[in-house]
N, CA and C of each residue as an Amber inpcrd file, in Angstrom:
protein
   432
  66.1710000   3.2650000 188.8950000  66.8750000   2.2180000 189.5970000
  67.9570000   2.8520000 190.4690000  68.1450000   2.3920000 191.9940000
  69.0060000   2.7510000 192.8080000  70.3960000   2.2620000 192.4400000
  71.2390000   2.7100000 192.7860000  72.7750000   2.1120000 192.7240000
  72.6310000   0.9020000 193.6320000  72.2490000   0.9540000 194.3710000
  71.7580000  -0.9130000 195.0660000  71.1790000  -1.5840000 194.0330000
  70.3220000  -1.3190000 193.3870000  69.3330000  -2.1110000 192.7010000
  69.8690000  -2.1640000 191.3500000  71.1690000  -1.3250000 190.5610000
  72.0190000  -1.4060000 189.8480000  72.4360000  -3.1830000 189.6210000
  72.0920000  -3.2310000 188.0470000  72.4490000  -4.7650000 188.5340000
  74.0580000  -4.8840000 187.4610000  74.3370000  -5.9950000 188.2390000
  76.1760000  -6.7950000 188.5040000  76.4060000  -7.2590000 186.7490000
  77.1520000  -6.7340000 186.3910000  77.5890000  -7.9440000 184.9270000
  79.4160000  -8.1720000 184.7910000  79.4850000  -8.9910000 184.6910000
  80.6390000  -9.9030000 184.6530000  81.0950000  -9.6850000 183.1620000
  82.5820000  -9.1290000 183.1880000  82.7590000  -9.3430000 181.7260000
  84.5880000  -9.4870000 181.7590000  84.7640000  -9.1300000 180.4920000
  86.2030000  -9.7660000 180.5200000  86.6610000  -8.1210000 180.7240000
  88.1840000  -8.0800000 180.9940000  88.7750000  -7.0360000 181.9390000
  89.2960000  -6.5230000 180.2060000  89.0440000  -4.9160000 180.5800000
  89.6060000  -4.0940000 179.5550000  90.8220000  -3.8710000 180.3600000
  92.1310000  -2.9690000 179.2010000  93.1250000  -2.6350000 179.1950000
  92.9070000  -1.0690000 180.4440000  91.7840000  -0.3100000 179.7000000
  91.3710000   0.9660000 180.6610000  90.4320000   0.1600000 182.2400000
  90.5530000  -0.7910000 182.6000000  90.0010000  -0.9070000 183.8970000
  91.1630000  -1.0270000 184.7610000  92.4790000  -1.0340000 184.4410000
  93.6880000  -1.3010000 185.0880000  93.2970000  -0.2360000 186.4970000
  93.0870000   1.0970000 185.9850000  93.0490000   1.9550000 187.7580000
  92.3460000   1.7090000 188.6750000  90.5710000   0.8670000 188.1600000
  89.8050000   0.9910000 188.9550000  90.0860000  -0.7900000 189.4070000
  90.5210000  -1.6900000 188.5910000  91.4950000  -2.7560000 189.8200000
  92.5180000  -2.9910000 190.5960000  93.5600000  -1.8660000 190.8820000
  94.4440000  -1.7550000 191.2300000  93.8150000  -0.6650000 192.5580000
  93.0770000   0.2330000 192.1330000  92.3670000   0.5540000 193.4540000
  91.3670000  -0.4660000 194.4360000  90.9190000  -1.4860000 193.7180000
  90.2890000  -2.5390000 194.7030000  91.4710000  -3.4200000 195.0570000
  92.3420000  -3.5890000 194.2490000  93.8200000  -4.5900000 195.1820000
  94.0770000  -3.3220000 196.2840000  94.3530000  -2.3820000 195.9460000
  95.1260000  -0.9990000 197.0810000  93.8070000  -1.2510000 198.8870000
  93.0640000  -1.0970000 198.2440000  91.6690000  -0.9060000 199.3610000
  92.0080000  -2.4510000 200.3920000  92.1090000  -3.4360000 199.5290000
  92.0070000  -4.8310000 200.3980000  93.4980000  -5.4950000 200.7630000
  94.5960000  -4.1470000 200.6140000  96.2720000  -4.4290000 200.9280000
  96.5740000  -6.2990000 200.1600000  96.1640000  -5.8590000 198.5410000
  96.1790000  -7.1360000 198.1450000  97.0140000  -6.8260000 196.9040000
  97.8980000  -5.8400000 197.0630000  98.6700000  -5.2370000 195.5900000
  99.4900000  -6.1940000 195.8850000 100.0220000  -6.5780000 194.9970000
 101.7240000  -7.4640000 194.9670000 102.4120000  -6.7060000 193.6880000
 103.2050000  -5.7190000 193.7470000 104.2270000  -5.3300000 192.6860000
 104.7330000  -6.9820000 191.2750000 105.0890000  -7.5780000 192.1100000
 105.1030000  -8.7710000 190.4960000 104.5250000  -9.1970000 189.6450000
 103.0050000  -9.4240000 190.8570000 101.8310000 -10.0250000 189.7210000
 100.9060000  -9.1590000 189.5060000 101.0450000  -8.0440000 190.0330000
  99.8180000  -6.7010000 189.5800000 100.0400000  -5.4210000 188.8680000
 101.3550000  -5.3100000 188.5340000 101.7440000  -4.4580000 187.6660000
 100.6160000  -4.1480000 185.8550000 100.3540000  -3.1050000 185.7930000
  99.7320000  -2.9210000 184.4630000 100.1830000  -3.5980000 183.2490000
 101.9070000  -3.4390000 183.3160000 102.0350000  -4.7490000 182.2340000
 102.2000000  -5.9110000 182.5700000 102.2270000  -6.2260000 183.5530000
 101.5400000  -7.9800000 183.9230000 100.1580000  -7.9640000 183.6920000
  99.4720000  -7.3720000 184.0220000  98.1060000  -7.6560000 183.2070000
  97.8630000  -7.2730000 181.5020000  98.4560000  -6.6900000 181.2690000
  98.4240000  -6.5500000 179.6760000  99.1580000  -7.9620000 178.9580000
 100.5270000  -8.7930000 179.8390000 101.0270000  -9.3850000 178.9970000
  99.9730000 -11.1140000 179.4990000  99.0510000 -10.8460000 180.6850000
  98.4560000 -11.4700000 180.9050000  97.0750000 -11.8890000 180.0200000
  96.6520000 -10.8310000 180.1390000  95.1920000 -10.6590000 178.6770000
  95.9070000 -11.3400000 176.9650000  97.0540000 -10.8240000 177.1010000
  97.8850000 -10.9580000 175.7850000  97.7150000 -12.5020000 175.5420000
  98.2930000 -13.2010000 176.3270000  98.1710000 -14.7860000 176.5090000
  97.1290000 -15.0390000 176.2370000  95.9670000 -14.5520000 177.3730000
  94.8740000 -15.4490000 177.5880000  93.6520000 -14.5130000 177.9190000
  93.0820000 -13.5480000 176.6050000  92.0980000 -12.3690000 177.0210000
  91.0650000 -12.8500000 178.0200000  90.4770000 -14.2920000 178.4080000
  89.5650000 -14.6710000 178.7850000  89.9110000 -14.7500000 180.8590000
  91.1220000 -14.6700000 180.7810000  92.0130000 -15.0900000 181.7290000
  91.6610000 -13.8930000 183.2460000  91.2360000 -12.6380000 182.6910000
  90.6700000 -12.1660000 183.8900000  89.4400000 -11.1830000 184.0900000
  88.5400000 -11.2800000 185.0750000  87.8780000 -11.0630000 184.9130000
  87.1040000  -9.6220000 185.7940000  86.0770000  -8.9240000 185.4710000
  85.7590000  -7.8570000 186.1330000  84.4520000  -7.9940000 186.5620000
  83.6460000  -7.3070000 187.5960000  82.3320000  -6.8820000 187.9020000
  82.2710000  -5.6810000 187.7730000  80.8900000  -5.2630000 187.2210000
  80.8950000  -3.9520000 186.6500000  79.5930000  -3.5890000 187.1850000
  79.3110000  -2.4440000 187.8300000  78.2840000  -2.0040000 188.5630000
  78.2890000  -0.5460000 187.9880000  76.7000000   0.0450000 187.5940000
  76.6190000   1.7020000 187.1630000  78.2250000   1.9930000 186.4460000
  78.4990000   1.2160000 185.1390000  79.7810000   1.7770000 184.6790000
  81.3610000   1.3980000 185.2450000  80.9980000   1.0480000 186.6010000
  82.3360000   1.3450000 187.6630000  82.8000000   0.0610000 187.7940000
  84.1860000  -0.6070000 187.6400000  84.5160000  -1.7410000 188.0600000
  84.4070000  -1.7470000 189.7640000  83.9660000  -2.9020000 190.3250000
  83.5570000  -3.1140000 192.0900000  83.9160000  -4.3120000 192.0000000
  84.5450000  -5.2490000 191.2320000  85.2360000  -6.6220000 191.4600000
  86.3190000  -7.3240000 190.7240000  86.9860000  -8.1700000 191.2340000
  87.6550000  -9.0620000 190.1410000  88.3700000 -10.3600000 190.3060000
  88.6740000 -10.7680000 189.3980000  88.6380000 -12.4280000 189.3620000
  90.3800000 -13.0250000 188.7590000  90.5650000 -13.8820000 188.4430000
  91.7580000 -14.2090000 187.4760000  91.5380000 -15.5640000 187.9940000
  91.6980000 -16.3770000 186.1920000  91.7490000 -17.6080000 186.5550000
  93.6160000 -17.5820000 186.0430000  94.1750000 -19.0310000 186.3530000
  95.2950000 -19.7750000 186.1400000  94.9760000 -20.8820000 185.7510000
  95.5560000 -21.4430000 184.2370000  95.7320000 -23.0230000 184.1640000
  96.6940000 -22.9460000 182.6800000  96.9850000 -24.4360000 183.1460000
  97.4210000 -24.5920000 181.7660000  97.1530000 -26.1500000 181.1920000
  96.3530000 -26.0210000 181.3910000  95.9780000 -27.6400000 180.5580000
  95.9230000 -28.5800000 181.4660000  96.5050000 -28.8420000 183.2580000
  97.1650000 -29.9780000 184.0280000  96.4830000 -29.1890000 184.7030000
  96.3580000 -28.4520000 185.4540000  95.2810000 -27.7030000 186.1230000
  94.9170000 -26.5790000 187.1070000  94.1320000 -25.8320000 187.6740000
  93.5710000 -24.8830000 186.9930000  93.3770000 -24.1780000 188.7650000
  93.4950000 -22.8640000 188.8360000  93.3850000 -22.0200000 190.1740000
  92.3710000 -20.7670000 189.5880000  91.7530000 -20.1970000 190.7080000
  91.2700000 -18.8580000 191.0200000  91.9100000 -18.1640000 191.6600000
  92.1350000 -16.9160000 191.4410000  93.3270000 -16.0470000 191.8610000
  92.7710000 -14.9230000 191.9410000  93.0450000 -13.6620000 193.1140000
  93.4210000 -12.6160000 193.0740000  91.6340000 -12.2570000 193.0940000
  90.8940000 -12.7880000 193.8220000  89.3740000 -12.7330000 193.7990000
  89.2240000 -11.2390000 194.6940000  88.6580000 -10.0310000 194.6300000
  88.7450000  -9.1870000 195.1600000  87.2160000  -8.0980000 194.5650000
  86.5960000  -7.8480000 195.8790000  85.0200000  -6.9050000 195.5950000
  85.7900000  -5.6970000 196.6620000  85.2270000  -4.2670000 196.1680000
  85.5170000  -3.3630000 196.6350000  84.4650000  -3.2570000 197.8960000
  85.6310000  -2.2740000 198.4930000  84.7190000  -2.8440000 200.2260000
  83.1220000  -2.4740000 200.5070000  82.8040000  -1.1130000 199.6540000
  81.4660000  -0.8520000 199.7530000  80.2620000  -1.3660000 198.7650000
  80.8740000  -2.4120000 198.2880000  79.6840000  -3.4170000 197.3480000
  79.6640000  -4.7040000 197.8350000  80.9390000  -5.5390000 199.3190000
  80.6100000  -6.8990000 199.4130000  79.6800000  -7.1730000 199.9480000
  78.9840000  -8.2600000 200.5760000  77.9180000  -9.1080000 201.3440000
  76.7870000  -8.4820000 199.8970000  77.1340000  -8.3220000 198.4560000
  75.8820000  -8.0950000 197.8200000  75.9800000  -9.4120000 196.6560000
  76.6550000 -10.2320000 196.6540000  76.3820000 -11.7320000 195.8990000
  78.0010000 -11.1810000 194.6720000  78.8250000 -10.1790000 194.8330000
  79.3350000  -9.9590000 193.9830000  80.8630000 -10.6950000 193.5600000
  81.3640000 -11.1460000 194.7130000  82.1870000 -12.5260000 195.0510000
  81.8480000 -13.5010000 193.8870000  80.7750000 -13.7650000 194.9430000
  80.2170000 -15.2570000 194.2160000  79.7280000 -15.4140000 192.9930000
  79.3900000 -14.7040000 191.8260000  79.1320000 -14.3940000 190.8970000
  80.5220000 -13.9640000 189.9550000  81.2330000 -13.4920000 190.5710000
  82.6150000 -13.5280000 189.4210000  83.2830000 -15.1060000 189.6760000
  83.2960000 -15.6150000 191.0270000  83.9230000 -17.0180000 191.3590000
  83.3340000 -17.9010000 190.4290000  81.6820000 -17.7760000 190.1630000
  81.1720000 -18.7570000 189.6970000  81.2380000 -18.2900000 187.9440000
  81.4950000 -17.4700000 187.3640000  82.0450000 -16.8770000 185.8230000
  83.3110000 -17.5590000 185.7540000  84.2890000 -17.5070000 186.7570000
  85.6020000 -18.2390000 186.9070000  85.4560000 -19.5770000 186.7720000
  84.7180000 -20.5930000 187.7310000  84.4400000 -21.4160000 187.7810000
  83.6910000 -22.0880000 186.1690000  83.4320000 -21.3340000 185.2720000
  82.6090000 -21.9000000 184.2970000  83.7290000 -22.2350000 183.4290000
  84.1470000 -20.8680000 183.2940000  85.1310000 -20.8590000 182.1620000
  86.3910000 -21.9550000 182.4190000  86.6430000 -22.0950000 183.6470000
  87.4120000 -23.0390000 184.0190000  86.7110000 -24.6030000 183.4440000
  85.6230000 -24.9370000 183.5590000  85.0360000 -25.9050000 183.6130000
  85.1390000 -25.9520000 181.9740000  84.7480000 -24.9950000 180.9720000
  84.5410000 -25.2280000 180.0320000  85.7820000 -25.6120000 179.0090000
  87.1210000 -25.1340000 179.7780000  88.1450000 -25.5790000 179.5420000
  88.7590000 -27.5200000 179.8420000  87.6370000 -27.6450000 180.4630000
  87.7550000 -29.3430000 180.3940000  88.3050000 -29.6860000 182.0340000
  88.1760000 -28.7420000 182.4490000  88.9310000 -28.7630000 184.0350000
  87.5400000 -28.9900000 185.1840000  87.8220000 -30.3820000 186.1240000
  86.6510000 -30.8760000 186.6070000  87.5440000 -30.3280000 188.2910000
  88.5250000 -29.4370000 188.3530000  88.7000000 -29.3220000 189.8730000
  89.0090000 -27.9860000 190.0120000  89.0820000 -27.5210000 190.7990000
  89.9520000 -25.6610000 190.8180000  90.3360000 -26.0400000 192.4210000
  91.4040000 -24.5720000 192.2030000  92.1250000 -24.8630000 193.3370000
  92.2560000 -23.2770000 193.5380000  92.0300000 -22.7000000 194.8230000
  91.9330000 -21.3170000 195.5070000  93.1210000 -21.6040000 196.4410000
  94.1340000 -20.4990000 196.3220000  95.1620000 -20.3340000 197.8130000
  94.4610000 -18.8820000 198.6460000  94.1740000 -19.3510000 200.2850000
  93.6860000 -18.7400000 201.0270000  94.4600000 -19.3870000 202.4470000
  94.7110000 -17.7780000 202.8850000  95.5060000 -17.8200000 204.0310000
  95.2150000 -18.6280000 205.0590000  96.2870000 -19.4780000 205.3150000
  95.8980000 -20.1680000 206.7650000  95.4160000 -19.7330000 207.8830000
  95.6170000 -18.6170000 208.0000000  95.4400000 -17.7620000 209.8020000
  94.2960000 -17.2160000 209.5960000  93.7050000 -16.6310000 208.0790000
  92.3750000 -16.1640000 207.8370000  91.0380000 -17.2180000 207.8680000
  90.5610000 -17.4750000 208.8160000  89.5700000 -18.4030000 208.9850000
  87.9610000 -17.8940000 208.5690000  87.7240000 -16.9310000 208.6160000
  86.9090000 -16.1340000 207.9290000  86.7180000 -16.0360000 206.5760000
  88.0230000 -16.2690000 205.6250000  87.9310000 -16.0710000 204.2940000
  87.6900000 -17.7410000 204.3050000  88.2700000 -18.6720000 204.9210000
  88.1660000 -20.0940000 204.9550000  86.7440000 -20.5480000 204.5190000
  86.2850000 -19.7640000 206.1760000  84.4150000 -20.0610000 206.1850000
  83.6260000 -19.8910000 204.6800000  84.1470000 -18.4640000 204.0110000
  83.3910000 -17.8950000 203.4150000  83.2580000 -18.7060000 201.9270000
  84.4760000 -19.5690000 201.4900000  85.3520000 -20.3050000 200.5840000
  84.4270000 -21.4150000 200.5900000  84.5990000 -22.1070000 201.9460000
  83.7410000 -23.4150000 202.2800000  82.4290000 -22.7330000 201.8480000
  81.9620000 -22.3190000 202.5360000  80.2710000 -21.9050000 201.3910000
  79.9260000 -21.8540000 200.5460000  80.7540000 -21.8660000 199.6430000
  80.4410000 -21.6000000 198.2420000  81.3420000 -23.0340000 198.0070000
  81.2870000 -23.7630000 198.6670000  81.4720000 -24.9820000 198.3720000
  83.4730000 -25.7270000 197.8480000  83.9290000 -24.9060000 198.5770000
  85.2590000 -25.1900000 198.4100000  85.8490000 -26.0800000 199.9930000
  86.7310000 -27.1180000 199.6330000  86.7200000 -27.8910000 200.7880000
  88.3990000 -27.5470000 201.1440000  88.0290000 -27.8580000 202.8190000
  90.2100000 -27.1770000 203.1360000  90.4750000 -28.5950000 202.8830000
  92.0090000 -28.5590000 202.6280000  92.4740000 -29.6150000 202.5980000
  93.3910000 -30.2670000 203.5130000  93.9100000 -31.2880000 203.6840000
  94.8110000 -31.4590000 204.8040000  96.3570000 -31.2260000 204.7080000
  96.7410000 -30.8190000 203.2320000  98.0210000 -29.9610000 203.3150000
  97.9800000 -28.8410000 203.0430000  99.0600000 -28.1420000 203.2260000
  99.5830000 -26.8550000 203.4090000 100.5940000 -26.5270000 203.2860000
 100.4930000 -25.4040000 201.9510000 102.0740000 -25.2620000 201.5370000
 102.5030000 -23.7000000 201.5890000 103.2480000 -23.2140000 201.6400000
 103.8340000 -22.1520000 201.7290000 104.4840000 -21.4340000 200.2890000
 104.3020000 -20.2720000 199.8010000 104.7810000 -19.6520000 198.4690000
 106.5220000 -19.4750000 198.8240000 107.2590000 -19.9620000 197.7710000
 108.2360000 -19.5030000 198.0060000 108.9000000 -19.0110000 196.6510000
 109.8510000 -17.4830000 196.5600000 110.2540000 -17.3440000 195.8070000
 111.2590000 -16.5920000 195.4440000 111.6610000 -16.7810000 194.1010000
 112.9410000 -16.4490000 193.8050000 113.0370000 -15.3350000 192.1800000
 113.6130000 -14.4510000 192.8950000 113.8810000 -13.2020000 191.3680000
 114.8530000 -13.8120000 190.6280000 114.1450000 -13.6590000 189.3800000
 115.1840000 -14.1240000 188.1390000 115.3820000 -12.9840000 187.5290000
């Protein structure tokens, strides 16, 4: 079997995959120091082991996922495929692992934040069946 023909499995994120997701946030300028720090994901798994998720190709993490909720309801976060495995279904296959587990949590809506000016990630969102909405809010925040 080719490394193309290598097939995709979705599983929950080990403690040792921290380098090889922090190199797919680094690759897609999607690091954020607050919410991607190694012990934000450790105290994240800690909470909620189910809470984020990996694609795993020949051994190697090539994706990842994170859901958010707490009972009132429920986001996909931080969705990210390394650049030389996308256009291969590997997106959409951790979105839709996200999407379950979300669902199976009793949650009938999800909610994705995607950049306004990025119309491309918009398109790509809408395909897989996510609708824009007519507001728009802006992150704002404050160090405690």
């Amino acid at each position: 079997m080719t490394d193309q023909e290598a097939e995709v499995r979705v599983r929950n994120y080990l403690l040792e995959d921290y380098p090889q997701v922090r190199s797919i946030y680094d690759e897609a300028d999607m690091f954020y120091e607050p919410f991607d720090t190694e012990d934000k994901f450790v105290a994240k798994i800690h909470r909620d082991p189910e809470s984020i998720m990996v694609a795993v190709k020949s051994n190697q993490v090539v994706g990842t996922v994170m859901i958010v909720e707490d009972g009132r309801m429920s986001m996909i976060f931080r969705l990210a495929v390394i650049e030389r495995e996308r256009k291969q279904g590997i997106g959409p296959k951790l979105l839709q692992e996200a999407e379950r587990r979300l669902k199976d949590r009793g949650h009938n809506e999800v909610h994705i934040l995607v950049d306004q000016n990025n119309e491309e990630l918009q398109d790509y969102y809408a395909r897989l069946g996510y609708e824009k909405t007519s507001y728009y809010y802006r992150w704002q925040t404050k160090v405690l």
